[in-house]
PDB file with one MODEL, atoms N, CA, C and O in Angstrom:
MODEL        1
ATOM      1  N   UNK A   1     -44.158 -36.139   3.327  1.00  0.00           N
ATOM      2  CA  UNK A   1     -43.758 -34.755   3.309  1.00  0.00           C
ATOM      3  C   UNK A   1     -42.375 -34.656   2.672  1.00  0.00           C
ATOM      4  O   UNK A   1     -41.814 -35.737   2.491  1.00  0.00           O
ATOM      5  N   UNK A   2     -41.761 -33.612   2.320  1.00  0.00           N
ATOM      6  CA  UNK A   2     -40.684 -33.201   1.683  1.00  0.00           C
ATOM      7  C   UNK A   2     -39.496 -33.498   2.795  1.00  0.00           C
ATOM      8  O   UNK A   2     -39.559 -33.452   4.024  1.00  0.00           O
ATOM      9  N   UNK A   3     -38.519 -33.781   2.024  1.00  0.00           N
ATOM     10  CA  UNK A   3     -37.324 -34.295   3.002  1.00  0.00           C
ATOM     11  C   UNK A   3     -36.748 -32.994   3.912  1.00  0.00           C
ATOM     12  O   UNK A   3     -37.305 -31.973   3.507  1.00  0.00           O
ATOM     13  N   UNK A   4     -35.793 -32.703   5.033  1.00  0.00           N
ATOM     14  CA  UNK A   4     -35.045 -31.791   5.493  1.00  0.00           C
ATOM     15  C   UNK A   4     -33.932 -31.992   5.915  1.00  0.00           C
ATOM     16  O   UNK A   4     -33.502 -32.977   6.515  1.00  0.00           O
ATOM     17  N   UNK A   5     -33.404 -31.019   5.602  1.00  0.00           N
ATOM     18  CA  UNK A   5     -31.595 -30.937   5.412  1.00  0.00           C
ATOM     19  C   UNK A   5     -31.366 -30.319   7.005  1.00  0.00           C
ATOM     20  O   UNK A   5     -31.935 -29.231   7.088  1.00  0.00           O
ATOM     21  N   UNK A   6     -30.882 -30.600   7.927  1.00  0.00           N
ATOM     22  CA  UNK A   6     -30.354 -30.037   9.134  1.00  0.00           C
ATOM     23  C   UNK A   6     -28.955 -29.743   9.130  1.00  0.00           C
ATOM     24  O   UNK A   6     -28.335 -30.350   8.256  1.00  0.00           O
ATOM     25  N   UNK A   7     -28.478 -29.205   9.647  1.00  0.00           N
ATOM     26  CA  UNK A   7     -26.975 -28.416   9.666  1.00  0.00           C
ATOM     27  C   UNK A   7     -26.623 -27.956  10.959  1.00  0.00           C
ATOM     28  O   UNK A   7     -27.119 -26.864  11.236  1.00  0.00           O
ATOM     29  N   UNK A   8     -25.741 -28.595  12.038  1.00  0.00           N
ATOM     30  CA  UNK A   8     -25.734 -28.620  13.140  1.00  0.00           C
ATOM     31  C   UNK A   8     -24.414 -28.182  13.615  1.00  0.00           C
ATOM     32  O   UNK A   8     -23.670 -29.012  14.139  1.00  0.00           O
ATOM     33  N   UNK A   9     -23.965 -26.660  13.450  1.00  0.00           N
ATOM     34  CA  UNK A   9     -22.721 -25.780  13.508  1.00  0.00           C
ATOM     35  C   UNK A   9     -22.422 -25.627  14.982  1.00  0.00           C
ATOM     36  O   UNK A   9     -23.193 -24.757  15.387  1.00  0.00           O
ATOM     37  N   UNK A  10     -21.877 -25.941  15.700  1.00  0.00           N
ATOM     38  CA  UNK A  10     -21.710 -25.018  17.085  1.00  0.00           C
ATOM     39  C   UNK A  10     -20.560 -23.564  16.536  1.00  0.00           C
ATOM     40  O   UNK A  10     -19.690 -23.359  15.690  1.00  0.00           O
ATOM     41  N   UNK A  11     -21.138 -22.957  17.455  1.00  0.00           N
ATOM     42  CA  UNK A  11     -20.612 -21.594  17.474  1.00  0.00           C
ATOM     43  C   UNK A  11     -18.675 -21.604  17.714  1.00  0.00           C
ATOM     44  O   UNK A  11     -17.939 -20.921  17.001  1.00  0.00           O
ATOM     45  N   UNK A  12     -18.230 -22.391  18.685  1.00  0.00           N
ATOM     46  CA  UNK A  12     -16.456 -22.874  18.736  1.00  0.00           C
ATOM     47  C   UNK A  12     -16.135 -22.909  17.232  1.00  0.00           C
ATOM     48  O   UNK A  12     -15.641 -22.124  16.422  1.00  0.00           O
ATOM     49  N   UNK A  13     -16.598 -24.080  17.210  1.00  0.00           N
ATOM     50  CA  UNK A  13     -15.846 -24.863  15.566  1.00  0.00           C
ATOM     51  C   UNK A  13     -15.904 -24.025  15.101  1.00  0.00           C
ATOM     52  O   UNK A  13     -14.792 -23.518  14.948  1.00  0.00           O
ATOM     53  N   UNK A  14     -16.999 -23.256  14.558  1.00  0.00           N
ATOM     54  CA  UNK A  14     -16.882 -21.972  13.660  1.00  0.00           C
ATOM     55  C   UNK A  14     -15.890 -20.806  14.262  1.00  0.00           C
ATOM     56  O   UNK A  14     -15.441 -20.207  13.285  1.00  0.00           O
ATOM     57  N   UNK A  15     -15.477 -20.359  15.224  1.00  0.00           N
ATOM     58  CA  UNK A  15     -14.686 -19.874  15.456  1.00  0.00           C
ATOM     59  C   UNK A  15     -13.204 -19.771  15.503  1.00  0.00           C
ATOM     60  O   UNK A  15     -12.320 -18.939  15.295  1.00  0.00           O
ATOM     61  N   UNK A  16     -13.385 -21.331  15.970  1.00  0.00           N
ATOM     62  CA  UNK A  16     -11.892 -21.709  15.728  1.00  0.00           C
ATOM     63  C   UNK A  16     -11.297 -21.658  14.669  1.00  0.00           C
ATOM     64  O   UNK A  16     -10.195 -21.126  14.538  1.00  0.00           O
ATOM     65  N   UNK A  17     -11.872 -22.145  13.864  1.00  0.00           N
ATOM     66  CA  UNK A  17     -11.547 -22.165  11.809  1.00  0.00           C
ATOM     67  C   UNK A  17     -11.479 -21.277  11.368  1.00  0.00           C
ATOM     68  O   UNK A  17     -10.646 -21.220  10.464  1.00  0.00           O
ATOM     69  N   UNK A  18     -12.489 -19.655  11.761  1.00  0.00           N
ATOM     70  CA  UNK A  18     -12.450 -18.437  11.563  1.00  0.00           C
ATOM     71  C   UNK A  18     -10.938 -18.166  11.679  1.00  0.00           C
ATOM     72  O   UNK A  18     -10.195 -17.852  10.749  1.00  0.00           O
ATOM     73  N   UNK A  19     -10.514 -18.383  13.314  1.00  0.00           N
ATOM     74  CA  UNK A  19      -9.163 -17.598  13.520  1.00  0.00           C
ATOM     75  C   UNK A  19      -8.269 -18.494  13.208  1.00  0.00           C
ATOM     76  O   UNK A  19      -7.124 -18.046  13.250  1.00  0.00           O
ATOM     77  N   UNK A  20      -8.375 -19.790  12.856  1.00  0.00           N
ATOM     78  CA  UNK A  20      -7.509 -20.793  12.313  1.00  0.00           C
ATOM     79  C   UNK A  20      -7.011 -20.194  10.913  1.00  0.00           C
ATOM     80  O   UNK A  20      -5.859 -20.354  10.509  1.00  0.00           O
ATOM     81  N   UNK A  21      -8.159 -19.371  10.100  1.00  0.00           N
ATOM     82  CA  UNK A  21      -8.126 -19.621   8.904  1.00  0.00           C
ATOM     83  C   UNK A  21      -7.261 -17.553   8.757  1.00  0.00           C
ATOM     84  O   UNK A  21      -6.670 -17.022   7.816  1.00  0.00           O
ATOM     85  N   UNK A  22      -7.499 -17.196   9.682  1.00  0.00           N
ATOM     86  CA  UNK A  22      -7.115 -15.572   9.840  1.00  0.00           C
ATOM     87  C   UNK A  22      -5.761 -15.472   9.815  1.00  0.00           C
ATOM     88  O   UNK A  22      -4.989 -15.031   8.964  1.00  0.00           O
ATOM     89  N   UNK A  23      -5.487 -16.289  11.633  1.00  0.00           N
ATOM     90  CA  UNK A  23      -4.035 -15.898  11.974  1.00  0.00           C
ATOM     91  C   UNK A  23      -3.239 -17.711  12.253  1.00  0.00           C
ATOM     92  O   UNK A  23      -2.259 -18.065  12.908  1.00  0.00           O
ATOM     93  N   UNK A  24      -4.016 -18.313  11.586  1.00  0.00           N
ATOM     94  CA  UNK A  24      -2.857 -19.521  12.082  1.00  0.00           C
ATOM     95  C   UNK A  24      -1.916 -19.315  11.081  1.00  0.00           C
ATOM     96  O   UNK A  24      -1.517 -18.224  10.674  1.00  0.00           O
ATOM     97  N   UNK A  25      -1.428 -20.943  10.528  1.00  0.00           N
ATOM     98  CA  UNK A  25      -0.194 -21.293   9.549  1.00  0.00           C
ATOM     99  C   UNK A  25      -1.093 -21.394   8.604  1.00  0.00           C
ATOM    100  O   UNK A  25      -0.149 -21.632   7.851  1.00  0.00           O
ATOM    101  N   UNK A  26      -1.998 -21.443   7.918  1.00  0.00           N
ATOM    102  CA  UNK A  26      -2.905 -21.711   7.152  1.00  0.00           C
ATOM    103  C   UNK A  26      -3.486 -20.238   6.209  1.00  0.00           C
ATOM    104  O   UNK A  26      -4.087 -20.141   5.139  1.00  0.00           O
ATOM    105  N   UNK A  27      -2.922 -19.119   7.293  1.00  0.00           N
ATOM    106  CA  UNK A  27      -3.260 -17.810   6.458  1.00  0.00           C
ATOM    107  C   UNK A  27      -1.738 -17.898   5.784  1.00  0.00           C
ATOM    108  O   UNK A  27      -0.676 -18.178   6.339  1.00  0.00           O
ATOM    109  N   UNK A  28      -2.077 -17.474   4.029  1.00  0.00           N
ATOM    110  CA  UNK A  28      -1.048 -17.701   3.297  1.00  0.00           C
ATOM    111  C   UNK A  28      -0.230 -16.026   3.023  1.00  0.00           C
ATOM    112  O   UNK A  28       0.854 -15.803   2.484  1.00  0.00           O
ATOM    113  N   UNK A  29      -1.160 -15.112   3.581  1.00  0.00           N
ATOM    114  CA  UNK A  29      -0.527 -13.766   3.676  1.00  0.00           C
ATOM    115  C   UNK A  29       0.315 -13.537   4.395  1.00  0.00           C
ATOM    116  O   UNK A  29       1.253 -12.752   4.253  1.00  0.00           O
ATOM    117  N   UNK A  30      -0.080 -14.566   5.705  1.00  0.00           N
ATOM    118  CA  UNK A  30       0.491 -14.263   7.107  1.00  0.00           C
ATOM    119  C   UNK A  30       2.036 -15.054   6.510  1.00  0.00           C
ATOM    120  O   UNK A  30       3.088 -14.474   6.778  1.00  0.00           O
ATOM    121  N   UNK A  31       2.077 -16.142   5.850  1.00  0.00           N
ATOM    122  CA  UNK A  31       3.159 -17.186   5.603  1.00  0.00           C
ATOM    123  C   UNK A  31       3.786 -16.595   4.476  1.00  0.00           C
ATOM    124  O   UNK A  31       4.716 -17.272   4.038  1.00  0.00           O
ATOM    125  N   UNK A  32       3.544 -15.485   3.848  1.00  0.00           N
ATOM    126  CA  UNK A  32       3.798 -14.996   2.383  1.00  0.00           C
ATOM    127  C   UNK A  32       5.391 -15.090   2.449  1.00  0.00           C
ATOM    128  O   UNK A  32       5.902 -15.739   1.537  1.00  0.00           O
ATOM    129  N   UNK A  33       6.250 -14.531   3.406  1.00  0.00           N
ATOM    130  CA  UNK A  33       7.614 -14.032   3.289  1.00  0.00           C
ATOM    131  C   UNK A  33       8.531 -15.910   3.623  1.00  0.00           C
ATOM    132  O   UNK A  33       9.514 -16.356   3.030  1.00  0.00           O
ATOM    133  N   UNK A  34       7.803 -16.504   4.624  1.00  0.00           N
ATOM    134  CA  UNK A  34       8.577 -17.816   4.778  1.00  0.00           C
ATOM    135  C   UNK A  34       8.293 -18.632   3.608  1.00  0.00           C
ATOM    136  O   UNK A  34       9.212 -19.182   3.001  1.00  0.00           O
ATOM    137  N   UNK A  35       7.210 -18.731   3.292  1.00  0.00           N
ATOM    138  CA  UNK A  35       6.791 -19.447   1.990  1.00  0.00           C
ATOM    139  C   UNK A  35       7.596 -18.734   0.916  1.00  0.00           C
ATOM    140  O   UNK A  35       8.003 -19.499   0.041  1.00  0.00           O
ATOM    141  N   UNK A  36       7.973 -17.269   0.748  1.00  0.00           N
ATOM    142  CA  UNK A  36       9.334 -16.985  -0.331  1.00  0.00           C
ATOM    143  C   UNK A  36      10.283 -17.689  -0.383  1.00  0.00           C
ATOM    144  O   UNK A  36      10.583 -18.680  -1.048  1.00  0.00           O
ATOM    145  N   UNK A  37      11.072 -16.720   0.887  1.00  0.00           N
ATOM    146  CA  UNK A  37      12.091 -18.147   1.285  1.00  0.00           C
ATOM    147  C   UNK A  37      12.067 -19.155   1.321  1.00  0.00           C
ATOM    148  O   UNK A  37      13.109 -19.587   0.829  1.00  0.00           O
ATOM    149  N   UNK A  38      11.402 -19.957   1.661  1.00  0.00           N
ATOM    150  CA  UNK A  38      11.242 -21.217   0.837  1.00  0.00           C
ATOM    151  C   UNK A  38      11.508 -21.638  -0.331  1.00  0.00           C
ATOM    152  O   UNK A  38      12.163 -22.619  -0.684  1.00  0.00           O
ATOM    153  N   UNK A  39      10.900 -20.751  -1.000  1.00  0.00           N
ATOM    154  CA  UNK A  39      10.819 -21.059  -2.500  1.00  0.00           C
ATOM    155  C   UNK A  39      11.986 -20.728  -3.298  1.00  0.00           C
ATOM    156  O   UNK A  39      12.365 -21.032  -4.428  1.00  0.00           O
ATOM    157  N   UNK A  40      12.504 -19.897  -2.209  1.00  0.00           N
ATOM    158  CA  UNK A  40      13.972 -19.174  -3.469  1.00  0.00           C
ATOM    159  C   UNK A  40      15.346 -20.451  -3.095  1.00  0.00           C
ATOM    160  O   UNK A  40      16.191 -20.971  -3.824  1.00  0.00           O
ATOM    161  N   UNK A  41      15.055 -20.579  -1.736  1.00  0.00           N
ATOM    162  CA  UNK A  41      16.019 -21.762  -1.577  1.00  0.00           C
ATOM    163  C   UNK A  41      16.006 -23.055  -2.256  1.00  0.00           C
ATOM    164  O   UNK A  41      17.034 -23.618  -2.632  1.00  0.00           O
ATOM    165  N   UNK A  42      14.730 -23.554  -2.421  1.00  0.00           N
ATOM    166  CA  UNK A  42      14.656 -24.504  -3.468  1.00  0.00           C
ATOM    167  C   UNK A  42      14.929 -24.196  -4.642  1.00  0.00           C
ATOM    168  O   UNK A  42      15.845 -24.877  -5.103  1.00  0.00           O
ATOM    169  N   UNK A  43      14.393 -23.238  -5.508  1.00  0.00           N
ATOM    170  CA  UNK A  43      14.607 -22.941  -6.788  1.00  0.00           C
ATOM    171  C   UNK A  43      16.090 -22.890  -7.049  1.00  0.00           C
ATOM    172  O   UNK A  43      16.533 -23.472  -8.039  1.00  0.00           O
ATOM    173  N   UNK A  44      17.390 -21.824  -5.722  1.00  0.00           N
ATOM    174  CA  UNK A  44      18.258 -22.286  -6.427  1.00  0.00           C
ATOM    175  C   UNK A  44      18.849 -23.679  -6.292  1.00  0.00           C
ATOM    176  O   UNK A  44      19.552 -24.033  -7.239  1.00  0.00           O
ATOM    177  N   UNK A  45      18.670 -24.665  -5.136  1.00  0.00           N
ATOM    178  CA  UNK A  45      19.101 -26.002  -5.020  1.00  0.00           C
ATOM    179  C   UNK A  45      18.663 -26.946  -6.386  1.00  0.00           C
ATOM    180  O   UNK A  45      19.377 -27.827  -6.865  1.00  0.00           O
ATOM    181  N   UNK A  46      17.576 -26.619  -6.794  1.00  0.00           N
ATOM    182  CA  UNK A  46      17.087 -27.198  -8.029  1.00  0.00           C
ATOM    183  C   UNK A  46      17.964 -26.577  -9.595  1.00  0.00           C
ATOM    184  O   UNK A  46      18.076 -27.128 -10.691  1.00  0.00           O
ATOM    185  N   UNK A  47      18.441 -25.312  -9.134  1.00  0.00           N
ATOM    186  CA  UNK A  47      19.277 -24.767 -10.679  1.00  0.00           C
ATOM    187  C   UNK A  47      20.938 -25.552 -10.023  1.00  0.00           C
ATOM    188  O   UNK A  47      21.812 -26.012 -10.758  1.00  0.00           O
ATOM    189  N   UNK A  48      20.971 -25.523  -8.970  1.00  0.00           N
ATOM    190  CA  UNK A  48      22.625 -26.589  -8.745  1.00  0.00           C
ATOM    191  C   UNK A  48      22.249 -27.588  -9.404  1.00  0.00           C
ATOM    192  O   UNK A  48      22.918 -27.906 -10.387  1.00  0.00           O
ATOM    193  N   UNK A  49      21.222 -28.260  -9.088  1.00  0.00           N
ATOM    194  CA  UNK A  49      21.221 -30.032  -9.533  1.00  0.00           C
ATOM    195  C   UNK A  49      21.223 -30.097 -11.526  1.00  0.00           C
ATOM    196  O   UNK A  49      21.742 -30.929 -12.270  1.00  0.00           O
ATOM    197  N   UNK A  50      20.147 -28.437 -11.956  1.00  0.00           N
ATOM    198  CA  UNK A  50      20.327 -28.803 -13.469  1.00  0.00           C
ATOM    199  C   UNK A  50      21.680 -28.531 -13.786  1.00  0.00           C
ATOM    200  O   UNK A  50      22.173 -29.280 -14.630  1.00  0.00           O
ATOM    201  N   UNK A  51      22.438 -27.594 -13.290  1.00  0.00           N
ATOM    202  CA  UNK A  51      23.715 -27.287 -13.833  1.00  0.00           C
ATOM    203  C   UNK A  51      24.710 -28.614 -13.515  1.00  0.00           C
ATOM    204  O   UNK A  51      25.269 -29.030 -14.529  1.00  0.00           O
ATOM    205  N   UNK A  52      24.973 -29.230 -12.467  1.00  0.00           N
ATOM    206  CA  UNK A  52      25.402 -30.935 -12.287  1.00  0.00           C
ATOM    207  C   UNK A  52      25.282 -31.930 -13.355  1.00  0.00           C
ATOM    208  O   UNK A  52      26.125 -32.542 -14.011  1.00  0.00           O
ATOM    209  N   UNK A  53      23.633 -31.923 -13.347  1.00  0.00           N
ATOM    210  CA  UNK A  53      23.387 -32.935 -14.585  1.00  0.00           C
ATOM    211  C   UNK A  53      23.684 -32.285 -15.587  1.00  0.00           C
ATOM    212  O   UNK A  53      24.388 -32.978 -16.322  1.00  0.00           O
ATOM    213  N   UNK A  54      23.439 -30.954 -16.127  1.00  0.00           N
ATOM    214  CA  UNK A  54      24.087 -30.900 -17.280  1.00  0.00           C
ATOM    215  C   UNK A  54      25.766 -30.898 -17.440  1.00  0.00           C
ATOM    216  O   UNK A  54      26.271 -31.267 -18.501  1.00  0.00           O
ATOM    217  N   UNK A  55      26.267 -30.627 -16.749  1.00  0.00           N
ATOM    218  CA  UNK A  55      27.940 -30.870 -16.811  1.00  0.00           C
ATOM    219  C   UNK A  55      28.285 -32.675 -16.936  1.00  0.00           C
ATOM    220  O   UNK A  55      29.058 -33.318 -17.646  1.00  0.00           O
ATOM    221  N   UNK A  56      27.535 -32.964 -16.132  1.00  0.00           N
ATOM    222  CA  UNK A  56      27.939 -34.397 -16.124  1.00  0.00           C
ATOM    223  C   UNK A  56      27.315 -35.067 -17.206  1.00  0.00           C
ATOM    224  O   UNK A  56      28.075 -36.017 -17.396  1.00  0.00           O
ATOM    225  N   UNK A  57      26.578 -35.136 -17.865  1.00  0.00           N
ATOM    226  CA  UNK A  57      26.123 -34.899 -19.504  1.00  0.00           C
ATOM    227  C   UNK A  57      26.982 -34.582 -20.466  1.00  0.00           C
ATOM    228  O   UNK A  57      27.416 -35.316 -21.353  1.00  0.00           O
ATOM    229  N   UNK A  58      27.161 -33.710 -20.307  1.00  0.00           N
ATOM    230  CA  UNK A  58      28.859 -32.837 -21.435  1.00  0.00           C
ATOM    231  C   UNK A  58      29.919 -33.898 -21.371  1.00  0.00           C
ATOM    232  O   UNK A  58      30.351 -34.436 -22.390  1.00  0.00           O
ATOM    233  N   UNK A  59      30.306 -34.175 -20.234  1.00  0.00           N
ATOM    234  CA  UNK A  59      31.324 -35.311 -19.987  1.00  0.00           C
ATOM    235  C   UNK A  59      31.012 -36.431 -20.557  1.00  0.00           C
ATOM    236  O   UNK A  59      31.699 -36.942 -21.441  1.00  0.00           O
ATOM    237  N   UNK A  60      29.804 -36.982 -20.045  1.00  0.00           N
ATOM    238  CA  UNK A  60      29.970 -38.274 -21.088  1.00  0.00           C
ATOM    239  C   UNK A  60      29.446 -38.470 -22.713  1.00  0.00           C
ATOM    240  O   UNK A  60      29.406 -39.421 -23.493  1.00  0.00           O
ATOM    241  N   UNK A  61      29.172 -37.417 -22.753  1.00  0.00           N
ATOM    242  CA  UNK A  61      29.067 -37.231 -23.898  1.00  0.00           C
ATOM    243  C   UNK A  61      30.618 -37.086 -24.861  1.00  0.00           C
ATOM    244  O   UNK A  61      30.971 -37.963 -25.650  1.00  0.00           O
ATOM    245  N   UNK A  62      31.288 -36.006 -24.641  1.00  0.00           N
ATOM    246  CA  UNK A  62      32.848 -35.609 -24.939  1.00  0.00           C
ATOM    247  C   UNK A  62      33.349 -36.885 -24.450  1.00  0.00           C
ATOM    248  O   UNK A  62      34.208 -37.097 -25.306  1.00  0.00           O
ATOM    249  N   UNK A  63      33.397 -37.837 -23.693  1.00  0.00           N
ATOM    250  CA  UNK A  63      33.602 -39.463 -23.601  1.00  0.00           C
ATOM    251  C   UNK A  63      33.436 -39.974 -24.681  1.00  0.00           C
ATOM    252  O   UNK A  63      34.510 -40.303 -25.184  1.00  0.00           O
ATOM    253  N   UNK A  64      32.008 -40.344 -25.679  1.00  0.00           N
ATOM    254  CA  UNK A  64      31.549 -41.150 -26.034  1.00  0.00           C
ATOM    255  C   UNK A  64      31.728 -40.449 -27.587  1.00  0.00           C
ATOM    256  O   UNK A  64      31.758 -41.217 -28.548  1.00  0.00           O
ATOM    257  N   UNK A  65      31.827 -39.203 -27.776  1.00  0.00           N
ATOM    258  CA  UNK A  65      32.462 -38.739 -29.078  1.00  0.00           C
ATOM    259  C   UNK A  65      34.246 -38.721 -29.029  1.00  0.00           C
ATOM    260  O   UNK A  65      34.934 -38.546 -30.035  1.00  0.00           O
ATOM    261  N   UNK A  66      34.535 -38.837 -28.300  1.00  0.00           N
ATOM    262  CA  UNK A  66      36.216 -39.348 -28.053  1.00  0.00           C
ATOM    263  C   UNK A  66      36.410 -40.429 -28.946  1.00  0.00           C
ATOM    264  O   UNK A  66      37.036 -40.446 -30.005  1.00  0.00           O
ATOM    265  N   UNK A  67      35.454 -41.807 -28.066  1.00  0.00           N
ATOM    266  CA  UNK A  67      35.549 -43.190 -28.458  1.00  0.00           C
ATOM    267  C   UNK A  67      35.378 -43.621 -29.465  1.00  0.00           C
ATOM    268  O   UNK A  67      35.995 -44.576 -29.937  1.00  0.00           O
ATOM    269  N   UNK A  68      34.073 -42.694 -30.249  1.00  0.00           N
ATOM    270  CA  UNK A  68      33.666 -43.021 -31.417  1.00  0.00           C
ATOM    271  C   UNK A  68      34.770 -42.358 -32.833  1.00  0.00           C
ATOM    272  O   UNK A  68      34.836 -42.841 -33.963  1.00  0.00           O
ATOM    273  N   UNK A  69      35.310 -41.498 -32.458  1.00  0.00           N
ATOM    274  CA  UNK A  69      36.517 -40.844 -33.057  1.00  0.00           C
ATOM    275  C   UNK A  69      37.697 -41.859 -33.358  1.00  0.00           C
ATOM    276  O   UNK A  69      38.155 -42.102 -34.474  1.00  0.00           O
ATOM    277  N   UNK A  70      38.242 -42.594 -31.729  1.00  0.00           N
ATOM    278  CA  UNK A  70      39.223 -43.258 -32.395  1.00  0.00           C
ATOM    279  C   UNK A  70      38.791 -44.567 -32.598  1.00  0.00           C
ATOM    280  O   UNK A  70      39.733 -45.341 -32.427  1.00  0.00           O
ATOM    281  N   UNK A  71      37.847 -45.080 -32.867  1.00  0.00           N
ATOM    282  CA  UNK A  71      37.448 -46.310 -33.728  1.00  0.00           C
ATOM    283  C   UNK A  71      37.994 -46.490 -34.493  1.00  0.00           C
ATOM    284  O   UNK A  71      37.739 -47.448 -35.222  1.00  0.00           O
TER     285      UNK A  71
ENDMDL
END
């Protein structure tokens, strides 16, 4: 005879995941404003670090065209 696929859900699990998926940490609407904040705090910690490396870049650079100058 033809094979059969069974699928054995209890009614909890499905519930739980329902409201897991509604009102836990996992709803991303519910997280929309902390997940901003989040994001804006990183973004600017990440524009400190490019503006760092690029300054500290400039420097050794204006170093290394110094050196090559008074050769």
């Amino acid at each position: 005879m033809g094979g059969c696929v069974s699928l054995d859900l209890s009614c909890d699990q499905t519930l739980k995941q329902t409201y897991h998926c509604l009102f836990g940490d996992g709803n991303n609407i519910h997280m929309m404003k902390p997940n901003l904040e989040a994001l804006e705090t990183t973004m600017q910690e990440l524009r400190e670090r490019r503006d760092d490396i690029a300054r500290r870049v400039s420097i050794e650079e204006d170093k290394g065209i110094e050196e090559v100058v008074r050769s």
